[in-house]
NUKEDO-733456 format. One record per residue: y negated, z, x of N, C-alpha, C in turn; residue number from 0. Coordinates in steps of 0.1 Angstrom, whole numbers, padded with zeros to 4 digits, m for minus. Layout:
<pts>
   n.north    n.up   n.east   ca.north   ca.up   ca.east   c.north    c.up   c.east    nr
         Y       Z        X          Y       Z         X         Y       Z        X   NUM
...
</pts>
This chain:
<pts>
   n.north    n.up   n.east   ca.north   ca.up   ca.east   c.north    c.up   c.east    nr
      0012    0000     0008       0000    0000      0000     m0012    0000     0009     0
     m0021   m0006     0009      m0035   m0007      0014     m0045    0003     0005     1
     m0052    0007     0011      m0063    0017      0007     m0079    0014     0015     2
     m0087    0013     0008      m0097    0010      0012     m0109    0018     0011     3
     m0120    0017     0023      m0134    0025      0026     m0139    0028     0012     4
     m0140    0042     0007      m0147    0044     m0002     m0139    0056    m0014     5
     m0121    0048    m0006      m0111    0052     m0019     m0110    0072    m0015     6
     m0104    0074    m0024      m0096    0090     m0019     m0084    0090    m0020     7
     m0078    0088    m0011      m0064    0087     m0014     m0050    0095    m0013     8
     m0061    0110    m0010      m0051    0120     m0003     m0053    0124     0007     9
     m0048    0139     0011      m0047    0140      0026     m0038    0133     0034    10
     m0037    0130     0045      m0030    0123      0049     m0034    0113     0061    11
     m0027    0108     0072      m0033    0099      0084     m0035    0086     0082    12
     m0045    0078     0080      m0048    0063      0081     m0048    0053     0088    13
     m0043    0043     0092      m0042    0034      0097     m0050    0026     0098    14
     m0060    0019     0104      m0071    0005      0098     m0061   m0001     0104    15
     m0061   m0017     0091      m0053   m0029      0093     m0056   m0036     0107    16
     m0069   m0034     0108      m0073   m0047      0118     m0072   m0039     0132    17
     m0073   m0026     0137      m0074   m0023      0149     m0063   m0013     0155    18
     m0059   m0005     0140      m0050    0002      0145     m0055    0022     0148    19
     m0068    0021     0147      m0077    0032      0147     m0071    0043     0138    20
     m0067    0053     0139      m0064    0066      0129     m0072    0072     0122    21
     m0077    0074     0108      m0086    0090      0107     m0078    0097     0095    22
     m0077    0108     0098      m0073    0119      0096     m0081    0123     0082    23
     m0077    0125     0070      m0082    0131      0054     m0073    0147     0058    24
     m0083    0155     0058      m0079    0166      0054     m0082    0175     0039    25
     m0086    0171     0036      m0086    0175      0020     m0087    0165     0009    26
     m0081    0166    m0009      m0079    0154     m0011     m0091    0148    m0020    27
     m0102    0155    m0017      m0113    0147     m0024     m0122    0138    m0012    28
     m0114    0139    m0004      m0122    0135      0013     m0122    0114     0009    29
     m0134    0108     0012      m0136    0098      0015     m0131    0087     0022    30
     m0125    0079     0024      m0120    0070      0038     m0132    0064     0040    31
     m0137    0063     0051      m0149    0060      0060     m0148    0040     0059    32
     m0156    0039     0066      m0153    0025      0070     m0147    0027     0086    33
     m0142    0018     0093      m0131    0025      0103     m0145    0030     0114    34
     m0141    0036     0120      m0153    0042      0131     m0149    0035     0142    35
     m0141    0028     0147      m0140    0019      0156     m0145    0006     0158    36
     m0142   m0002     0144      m0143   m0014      0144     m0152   m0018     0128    37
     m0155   m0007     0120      m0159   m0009      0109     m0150   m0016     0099    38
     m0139   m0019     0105      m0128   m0022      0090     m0129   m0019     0076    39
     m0124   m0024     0066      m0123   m0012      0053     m0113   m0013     0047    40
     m0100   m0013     0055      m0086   m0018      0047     m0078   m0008     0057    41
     m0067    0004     0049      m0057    0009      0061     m0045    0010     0050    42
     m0037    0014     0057      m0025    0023      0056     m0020    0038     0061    43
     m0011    0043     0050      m0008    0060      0050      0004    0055     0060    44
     m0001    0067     0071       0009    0063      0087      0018    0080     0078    45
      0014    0089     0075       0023    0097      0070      0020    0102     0052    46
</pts>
């Protein structure tokens, strides 16, 4: 499943599609960022 900048998708570690960059949601009303590496806005739940 893809999840994108903006969504909440849970706690949980993220993946950006395009770089591979991690960020970390620790609580579940927490934001997914746009990627802080590469500005991506597309990842996947690595757990």
């Amino acid at each position: 499943m893809i999840y994108k900048t903006g969504e909440t998708p849970g706690k949980g570690t993220y993946r950006c599609t395009k770089c591979g960059f991690l960020v970390h949601l620790y609580r579940d009303d927490e934001k997914l960022p746009a990627c802080p590496a590469c500005m991506h806005s597309e990842y996947t739940k690595v757990d």
